[in-house]
N, C-alpha and C positions, 0 to 999 in steps of 0.2 A: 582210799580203798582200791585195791585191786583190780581187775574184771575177771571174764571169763569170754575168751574171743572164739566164736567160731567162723573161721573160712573157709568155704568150699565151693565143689564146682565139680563138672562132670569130667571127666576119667582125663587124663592129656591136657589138664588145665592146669598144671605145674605146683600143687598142693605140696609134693613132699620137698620139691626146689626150694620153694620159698618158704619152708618151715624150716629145712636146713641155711640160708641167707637169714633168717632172720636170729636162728642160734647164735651161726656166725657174726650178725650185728652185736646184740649182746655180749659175746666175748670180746670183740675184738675193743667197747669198750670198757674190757675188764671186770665183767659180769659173769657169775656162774650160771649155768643153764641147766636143767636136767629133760632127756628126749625118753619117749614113752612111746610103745605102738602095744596094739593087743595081738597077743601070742597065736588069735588066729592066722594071721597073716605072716602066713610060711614063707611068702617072697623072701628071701636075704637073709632068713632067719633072724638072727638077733640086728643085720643091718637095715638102716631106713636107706632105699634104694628109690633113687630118681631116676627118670626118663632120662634124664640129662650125661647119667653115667654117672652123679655125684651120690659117691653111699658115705655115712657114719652109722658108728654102730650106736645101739638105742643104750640106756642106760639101765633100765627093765624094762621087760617084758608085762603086759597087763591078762592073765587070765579070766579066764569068769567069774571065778570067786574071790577076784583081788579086791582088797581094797584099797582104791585108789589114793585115799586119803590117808592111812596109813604108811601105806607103799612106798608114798613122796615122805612122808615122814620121818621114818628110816633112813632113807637114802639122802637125804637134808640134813640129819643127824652128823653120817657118816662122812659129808661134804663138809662142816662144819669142825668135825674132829679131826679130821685129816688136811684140811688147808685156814682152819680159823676164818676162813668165809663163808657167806653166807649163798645160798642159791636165786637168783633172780629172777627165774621164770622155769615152768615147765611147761615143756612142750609135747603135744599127740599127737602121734600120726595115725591115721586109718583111723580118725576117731569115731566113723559109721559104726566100728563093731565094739564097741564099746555098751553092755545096759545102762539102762536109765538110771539105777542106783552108782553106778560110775560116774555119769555127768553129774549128777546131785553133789557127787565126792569133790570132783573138780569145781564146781561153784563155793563149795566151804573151802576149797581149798585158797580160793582169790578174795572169798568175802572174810572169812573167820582167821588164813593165815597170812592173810595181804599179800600173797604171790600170785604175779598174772598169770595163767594158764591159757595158749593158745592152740587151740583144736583145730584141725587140719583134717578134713573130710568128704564125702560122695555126700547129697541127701538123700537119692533114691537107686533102688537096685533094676537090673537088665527089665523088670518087669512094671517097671515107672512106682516100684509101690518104697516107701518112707524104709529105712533103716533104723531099728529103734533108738540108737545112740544118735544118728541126724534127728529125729524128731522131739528126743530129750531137747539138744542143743539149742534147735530151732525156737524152742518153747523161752525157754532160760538164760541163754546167753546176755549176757552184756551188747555185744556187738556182733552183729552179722555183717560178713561179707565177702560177694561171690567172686569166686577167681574164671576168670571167661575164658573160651576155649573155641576154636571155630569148629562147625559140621565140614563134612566133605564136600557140599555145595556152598559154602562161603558162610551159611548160617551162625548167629549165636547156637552150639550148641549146648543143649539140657539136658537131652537122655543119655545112658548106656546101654549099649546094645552089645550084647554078649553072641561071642559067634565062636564058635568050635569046625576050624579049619575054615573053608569058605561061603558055611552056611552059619544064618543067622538063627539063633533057637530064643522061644520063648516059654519056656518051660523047663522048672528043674529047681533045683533047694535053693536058697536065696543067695548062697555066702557060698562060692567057687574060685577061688584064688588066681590071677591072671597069671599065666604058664604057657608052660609045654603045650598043653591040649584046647586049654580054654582061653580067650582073650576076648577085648573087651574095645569096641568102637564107639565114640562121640558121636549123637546124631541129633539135629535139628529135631522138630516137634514134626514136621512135615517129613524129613528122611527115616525118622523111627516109624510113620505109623504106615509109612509107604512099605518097608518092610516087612511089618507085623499084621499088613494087613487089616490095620483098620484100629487092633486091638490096643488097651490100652488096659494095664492090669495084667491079673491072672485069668487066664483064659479059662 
């Protein structure tokens, strides 16, 4: 049987690198893949874009109303009619924004169609609180495992800390795309809360 992997780690911890290296293990031998991110995530539009400078583009895109299990079903179909093989794995990027009826999809998808699916994510947002697709995952997964990332003081760091220009803010809607305006720093548990003030949560 299949699993359902989730890995993740805080922001600069190389999630969408090593979901792209692991695509590439898979092909290289001679396995089809299919790569998925949710369509909130404007970065690169249709590309999965790493820190690294390494982009491929996604194979769909996941809306809100997608159905994930369907979705890959489709597109498994059409890998199948057009090269007589078969798909090996799908892969998530950003899989934080992902509902929980989407990981549920992704779990039938590794238990019911025996394709690994490995999810590639944040657990929590600038304001330490769960993402509901990380806290699906965290629940149900097969296999957790966190990708490490250092703080700016040497620390393992855990949080994100969201800062707009060279102030750090802790308040505002949950899901703000890292950009232009808004970006997003690693911090220890000790450099998040030295920031925030103490605070932990929504203020």
């Amino acid at each position: 049987m299949a699993k359902l992997y989730f890995r993740f780690g805080a922001m600069n911890s190389g999630k969408s690198t090593a979901m792209l290296q692991a695509a590439y293990n898979y092909e290289e031998r001679g396995q089809r893949v299919l790569i998925a991110k949710p369509a909130i995530d404007t970065k690169g539009e249709l590309r999965i874009v790493s820190r690294l400078g390494v982009t491929r583009e996604a194979d769909f895109l996941i809306a809100p109303t997608t159905s994930v299990r369907e979705e890959f079903a489709e597109r498994r179909a059409a890998v199948r009619a057009r090269t007589g093989e078969d798909v090996h794995c799908l892969l998530i990027d950003e899989a934080q924004f992902l509902n929980a009826s989407q990981v549920d999809d992704a779990l039938r998808i590794a238990i019911l169609d025996d394709v690994p699916v490995l999810a590639y994510g944040i657990r929590s947002d600038f304001q330490t609180e769960g993402f509901p697709g990380s806290i699906r995952l965290l629940e149900i997964a097969h296999s957790l495992e966190e990708l490490k990332t250092i703080c700016r003081c040497g620390r393992k760091a855990i949080f994100n800390a969201r800062r707009i220009g060279d102030r750090y803010v802790f308040d505002g809607d949950q899901v703000a795309i890292d950009g232009e305006h808004v970006t997003y720093e690693s911090l220890c548990g000790s450099c998040y809360l030295e920031e925030s003030g103490g605070v932990l949560g929504r203020p």
